[in-house]
C-alpha positions in Angstrom: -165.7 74.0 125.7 -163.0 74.9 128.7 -160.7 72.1 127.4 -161.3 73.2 124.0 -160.3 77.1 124.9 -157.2 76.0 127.1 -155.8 74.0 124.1 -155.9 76.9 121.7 -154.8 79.2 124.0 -152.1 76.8 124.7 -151.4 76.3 121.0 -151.2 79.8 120.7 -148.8 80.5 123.2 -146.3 78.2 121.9 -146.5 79.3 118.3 -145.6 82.6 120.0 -142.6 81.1 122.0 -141.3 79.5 119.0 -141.6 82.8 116.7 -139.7 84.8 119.5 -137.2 82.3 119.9 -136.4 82.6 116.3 -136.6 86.0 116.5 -133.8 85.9 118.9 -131.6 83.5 117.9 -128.0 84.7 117.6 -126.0 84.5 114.3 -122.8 83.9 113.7 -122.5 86.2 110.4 -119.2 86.8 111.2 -117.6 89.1 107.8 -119.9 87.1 105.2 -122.1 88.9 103.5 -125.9 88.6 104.0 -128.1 87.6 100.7 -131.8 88.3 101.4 -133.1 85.3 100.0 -134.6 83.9 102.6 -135.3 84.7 106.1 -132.3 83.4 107.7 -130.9 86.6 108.6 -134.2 88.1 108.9 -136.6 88.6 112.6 -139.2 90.3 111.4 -140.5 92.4 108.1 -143.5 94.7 107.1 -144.3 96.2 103.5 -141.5 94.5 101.7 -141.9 91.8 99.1 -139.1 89.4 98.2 -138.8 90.1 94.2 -136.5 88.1 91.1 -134.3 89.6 89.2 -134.2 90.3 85.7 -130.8 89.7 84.3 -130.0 91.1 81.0 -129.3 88.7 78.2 -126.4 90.2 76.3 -125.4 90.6 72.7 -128.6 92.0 71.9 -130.3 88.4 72.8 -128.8 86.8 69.9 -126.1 83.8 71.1 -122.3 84.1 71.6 -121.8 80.6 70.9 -123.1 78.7 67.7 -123.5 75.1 66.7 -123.1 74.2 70.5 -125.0 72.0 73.0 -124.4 73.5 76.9 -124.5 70.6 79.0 -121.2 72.5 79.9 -119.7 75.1 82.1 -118.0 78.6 81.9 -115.4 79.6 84.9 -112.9 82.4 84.9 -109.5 81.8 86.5 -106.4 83.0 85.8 -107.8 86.4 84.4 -109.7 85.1 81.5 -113.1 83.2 81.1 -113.0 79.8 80.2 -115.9 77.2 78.1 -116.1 73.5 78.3 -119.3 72.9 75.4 -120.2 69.4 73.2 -120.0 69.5 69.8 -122.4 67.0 67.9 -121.1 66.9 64.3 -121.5 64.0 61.8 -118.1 62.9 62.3 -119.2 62.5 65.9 -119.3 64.4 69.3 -116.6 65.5 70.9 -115.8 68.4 74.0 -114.2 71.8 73.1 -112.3 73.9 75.3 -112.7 78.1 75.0 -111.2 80.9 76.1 -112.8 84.6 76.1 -111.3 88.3 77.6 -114.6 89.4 78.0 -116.7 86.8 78.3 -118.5 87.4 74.8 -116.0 86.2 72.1 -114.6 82.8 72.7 -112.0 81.0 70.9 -111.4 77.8 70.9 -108.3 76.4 72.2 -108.5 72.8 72.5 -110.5 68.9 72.0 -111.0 68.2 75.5 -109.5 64.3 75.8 -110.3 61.3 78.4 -113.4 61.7 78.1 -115.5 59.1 76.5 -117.0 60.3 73.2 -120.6 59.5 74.0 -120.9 61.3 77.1 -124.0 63.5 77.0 -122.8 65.7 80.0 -119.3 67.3 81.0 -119.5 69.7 84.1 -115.8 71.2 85.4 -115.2 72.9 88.5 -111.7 74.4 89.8 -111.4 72.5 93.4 -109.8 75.4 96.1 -109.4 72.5 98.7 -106.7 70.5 96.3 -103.3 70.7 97.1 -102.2 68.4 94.0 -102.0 70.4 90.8 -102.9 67.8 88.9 -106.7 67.2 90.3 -107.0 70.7 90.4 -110.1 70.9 87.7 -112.3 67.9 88.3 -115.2 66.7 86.0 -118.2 65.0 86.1 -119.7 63.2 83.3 -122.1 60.2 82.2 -119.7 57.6 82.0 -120.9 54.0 80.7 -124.2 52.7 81.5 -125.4 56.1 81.9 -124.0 56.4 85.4 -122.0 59.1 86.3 -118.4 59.0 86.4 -115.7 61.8 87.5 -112.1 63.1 86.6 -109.2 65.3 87.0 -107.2 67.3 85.3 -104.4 69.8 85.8 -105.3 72.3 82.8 -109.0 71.7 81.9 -107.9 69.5 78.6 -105.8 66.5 78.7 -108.5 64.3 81.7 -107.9 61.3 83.4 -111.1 59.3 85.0 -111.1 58.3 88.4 -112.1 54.5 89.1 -110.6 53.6 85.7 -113.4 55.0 83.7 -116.0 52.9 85.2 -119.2 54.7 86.7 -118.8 56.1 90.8 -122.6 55.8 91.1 -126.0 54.2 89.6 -128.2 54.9 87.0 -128.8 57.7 85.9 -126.5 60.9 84.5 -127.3 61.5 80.7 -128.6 65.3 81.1 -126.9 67.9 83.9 -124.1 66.4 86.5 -121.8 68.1 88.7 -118.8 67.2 91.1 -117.8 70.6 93.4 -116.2 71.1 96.7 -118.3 72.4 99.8 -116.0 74.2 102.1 -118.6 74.6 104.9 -119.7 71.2 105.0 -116.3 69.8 104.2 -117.4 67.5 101.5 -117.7 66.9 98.1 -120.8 66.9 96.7 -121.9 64.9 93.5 -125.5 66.2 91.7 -126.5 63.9 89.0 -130.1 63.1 87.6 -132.6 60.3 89.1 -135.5 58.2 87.8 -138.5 57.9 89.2 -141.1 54.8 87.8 -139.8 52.7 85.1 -136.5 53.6 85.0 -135.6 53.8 81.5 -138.6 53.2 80.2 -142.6 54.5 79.3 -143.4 56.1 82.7 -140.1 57.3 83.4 -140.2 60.1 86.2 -137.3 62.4 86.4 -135.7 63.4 89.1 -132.4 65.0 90.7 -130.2 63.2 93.6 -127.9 64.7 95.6 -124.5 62.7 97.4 -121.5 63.3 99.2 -117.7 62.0 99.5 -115.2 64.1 102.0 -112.3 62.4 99.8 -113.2 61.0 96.0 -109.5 60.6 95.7 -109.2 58.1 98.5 -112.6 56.9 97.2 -114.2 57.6 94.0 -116.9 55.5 94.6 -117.7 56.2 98.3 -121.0 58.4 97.6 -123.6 58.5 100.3 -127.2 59.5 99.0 -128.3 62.8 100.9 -131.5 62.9 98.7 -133.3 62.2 95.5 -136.2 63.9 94.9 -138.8 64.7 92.1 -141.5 67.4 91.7 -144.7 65.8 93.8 -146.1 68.7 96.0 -149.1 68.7 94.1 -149.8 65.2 93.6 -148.2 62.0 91.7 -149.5 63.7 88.4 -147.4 66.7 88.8 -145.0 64.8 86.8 -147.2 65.8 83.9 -146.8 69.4 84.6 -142.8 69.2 85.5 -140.3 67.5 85.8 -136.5 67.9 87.1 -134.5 67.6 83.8 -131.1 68.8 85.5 -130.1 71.0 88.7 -126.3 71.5 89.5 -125.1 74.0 92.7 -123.8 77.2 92.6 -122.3 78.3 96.4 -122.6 81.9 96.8 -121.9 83.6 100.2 -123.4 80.8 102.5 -126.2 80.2 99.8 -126.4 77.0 97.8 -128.3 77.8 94.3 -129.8 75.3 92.7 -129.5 76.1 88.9 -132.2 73.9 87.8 -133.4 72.7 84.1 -137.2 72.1 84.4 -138.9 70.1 81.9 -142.4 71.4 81.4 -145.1 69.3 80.3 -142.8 67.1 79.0 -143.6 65.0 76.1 -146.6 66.9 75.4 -146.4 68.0 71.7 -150.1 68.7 70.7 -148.6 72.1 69.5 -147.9 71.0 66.0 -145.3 69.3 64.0 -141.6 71.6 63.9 -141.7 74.8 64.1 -138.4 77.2 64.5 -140.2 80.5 64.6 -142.9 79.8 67.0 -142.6 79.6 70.4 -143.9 76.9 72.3 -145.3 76.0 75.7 -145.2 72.6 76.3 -142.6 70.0 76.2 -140.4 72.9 77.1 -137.6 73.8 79.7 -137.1 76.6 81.7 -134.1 77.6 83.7 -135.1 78.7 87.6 -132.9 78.7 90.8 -133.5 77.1 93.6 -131.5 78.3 97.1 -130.8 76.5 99.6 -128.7 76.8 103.3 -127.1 73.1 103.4 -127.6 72.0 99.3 -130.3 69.3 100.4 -133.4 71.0 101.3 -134.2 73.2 98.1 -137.0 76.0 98.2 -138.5 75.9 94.8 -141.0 79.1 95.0 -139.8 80.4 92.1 -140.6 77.3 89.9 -144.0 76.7 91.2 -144.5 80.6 91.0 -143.7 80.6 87.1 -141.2 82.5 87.3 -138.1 81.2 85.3 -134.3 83.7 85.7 -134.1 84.2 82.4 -136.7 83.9 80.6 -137.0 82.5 77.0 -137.1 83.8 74.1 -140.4 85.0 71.8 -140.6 84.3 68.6 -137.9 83.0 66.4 -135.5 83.3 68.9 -132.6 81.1 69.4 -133.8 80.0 73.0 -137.5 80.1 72.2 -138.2 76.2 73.2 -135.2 75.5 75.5 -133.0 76.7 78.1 -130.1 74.7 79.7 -128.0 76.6 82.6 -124.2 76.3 82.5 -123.4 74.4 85.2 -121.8 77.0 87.4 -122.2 81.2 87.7 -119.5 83.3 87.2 -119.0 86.3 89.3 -116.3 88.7 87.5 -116.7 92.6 87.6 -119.2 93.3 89.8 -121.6 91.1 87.7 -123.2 88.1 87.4 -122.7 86.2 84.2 -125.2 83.2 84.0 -124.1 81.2 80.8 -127.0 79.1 79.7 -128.0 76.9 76.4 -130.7 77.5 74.0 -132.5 76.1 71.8 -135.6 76.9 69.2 -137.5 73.3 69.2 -138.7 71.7 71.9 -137.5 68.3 73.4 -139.3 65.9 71.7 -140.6 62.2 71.7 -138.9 58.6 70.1 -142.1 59.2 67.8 -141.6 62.7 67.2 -137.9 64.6 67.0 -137.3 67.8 66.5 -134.1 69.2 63.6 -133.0 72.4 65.8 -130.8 75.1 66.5 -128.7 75.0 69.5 -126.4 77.7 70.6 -124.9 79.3 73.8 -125.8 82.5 75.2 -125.3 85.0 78.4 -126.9 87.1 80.3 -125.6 89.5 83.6 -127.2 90.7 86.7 -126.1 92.9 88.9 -123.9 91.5 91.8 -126.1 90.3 94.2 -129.5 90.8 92.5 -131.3 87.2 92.1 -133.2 88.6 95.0 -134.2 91.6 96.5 -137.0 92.9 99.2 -138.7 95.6 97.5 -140.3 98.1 99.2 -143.1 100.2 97.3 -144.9 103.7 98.5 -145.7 102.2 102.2 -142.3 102.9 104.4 -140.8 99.6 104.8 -139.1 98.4 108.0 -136.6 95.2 107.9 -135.7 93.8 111.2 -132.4 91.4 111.5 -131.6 88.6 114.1 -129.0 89.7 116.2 -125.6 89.3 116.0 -122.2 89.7 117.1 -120.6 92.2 115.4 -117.1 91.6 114.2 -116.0 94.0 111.6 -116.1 97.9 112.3 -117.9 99.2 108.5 -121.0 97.9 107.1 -121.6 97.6 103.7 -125.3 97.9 101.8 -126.2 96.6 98.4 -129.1 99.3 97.4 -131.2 100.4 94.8 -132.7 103.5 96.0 -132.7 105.6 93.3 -136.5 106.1 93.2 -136.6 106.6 96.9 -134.8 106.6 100.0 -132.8 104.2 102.7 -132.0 104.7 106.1 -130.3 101.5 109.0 -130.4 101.8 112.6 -128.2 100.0 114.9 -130.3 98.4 117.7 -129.0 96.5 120.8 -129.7 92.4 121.1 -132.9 93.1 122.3 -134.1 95.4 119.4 -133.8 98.8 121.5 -132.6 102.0 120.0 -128.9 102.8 120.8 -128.2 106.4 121.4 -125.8 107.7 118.1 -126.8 104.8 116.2 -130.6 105.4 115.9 -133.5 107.4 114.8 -132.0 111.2 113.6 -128.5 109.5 114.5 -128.7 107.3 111.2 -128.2 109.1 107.7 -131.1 108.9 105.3 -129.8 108.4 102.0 -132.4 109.8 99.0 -132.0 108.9 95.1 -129.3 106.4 95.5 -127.9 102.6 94.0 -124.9 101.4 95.2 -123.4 97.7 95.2 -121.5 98.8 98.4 -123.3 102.0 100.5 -121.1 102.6 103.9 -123.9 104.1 106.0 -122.4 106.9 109.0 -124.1 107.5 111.8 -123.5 110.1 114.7 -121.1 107.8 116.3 -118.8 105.5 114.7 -119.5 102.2 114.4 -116.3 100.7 115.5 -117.1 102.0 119.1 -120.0 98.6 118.8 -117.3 96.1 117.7 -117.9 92.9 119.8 -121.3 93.8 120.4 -124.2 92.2 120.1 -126.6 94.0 117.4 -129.5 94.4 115.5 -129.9 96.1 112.2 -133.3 97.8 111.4 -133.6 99.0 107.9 -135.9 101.7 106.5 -137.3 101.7 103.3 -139.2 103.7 100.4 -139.1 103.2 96.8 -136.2 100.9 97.8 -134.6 97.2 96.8 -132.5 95.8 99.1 -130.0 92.9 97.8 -127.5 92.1 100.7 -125.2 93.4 103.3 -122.2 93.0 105.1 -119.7 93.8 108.2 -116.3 94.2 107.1 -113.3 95.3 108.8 
């Protein structure tokens, strides 16, 4: 029984060690601003629960786009937003290019060309580590074989394939694939889809891999596999429940966000023949994020917690049966704007298809809101990691307007700091602002170079990020 005690009292204290060394680890947050959807930046909490957003979908629900399928992407650059959708017409399928002031009404510009016909999938991204204009916008696509190919272009319409057209990887890329630069990790990083099983085939398991390239100029087809991966945390038959139709990567202020396509209980269509006014709940996909600090390791809570980003629509709405997420966010006046497919069937078998409506819609969130700690009636208390800090203002994303939000600044070792704590630090009551400058009795600038803690106060309170500037 001695032995038995020593070893849990042994275990104990280095559970303990381990939590305290975490605790104290020093960041390097330099001026980057601080999401709060994790715990990276985070020591300890009490009363706070991490809580989804809601964005709002705009135009009154109804899509902005008709006629459209949205294995596509929406950017904005050069002052305007722009729309790369497929068009499937009798004539055939072909790629459009858009343009839009304010991000509602698009018009078409342009027939996107060098791109094969019969790709499924066309995903753009403007490239801020290219120095030759015309790579600028690269591309990635199912070319033949359903592998995934790649190209370039300088103005997001007239494309030219890397590797000649041929495919850069394997099997497979017919639904969501992505090429985009990752400046922390200096690489590029390809997301295409996977199969699990019979590739192919009956008993085909999807799934979602993830590669890298540091130069796809030099070498196109010089992709190393990071990962592939398929829903399985509750067993092999999860892949009954979902599956990973797509998931491309959004890079937000040091966060990777998986924008993933989930195919629920797919193939499953014991709800009845076609039906465009009711919605179902099988063979069905849902649009969740994913986040992520490297773009490998994914947490999916919010998938196995039900809980899509936008959720679809009820009843005879255009995106009662299907959501597809543009490829990409964009982030344009203090919103985001989270472009997504819909549809009002469900995905259907070979035995069984579905005649449907597909169109594009949007919806925005406020800048920084796909997660928040929310604090209720119990006062809340957030404790960071310490830090060195580098900037001489600090800037707090904040919905208070029910309630009330106060910070301390603490020393490296969590101690009060005379003019920065208790009575020192402002309380502010009945307020929401993207970008709160707290004041204390002393200035902050006096701590610049110091190593710091932050403690937050909360009541009624959601806190969505913050951030040391200069």
């Amino acid at each position: 029984m001695a032995k038995r005690i020593f070893q849990l009292t042994a275990w104990s204290f280095f559970a303990i060690y381990l939590s305290a060394s975490a605790e104290a680890q020093l960041l390097d947050i330099g001026l980057q601003k601080q999401l709060l959807v994790d715990d990276h930046v985070i020591a300890r909490k009490k009363h706070v629960t991490r809580t989804l957003g809601q964005p709002v979908k705009e135009n009154n629900g109804l899509p902005i786009v008709t006629d459209t399928w949205f294995y596509g992407t929406v950017l904005h650059d050069e002052g305007k937003f722009k729309m790369w959708s497929r068009r499937d017409a009798p004539e055939g399928r072909s790629y459009e290019y858009a343009e839009s002031v304010d991000g509602l009404h698009f018009v078409k510009i342009a027939d996107v060309t060098g791109i094969r016909e019969e790709a499924h999938s066309f995903a753009v991204s403007i490239d801020p580590h290219e120095t030759d204009p015309a790579h600028r916008y690269k591309a990635a696509y199912d070319a033949p074989r359903v592998m995934a190919g790649i190209a370039h272009s300088a103005d997001g319409i007239h494309w030219t394939p890397y590797n000649n057209g041929e495919p850069v990887t394997y099997r497979a890329a017919d639904t969501a694939n992505q090429i985009l630069w990752d400046e922390d990790a200096r690489t590029y990083r390809l997301y295409t889809r996977t199969d699990f099983g019979a590739m192919g085939g009956a008993g085909e398991i999807r799934g979602s891999r993830g590669m890298v390239n540091p130069d796809v100029k030099a070498g196109p087809t010089n992709w190393t596999t990071v990962r592939e991966w398929m829903f399985d945390r509750e067993g092999k038959s999860e892949s009954d429940r979902r599956q990973v139709y797509g998931l491309t990567d959004w890079i937000y202020c040091g966060v990777h966000f998986g924008l993933m396509s989930v195919f629920e209980w797919p193939l499953d269509v014991s709800e009845g023949p076609t039906d465009l006014i009711k919605r179902h709940e099988r063979d069905i996909m849902n649009f969740y994020i994913a986040t992520s600090r490297d773009g490998d390791d994914w947490d999916l809570s919010w998938v196995y917690a039900e809980k899509p980003i936008i959720p679809r629509g009820g009843d005879g709405a255009f995106d009662k049966d299907i959501i597809l997420p543009s490829s990409t966010i964009v982030t344009h006046n203090d919103r985001h704007w989270l472009y997504y497919g819909g549809a009002n069937e469900r995905h259907g078998t070979k035995k069984v298809t579905f005649p449907r409506d597909q169109a594009i819609g949007v919806a925005t969130l406020r800048l920084d809101g796909f997660v928040s700690l929310q604090a209720g009636e119990k006062p809340a208390v957030l404790l960071t990691k310490p830090f060195r800090l580098e900037g001489d203002r600090l800037l707090i994303n904040v919905d208070a307007s029910q309630g009330e939000m106060s910070v301390e600044v603490l020393d490296e070792n969590g101690k009060p700091m005379a003019g920065y704590s208790g009575r020192a630090a402002a309380v502010f009551r009945k307020v929401d602002d993207l970008r709160l400058s707290p004041q204390w009795s002393k200035p902050l600038s006096n701590l610049k170079g110091s190593v710091v803690r932050l403690r937050f106060h909360l009541t009624r309170a959601a806190l969505y990020s913050f951030q040391v500037i200069e």
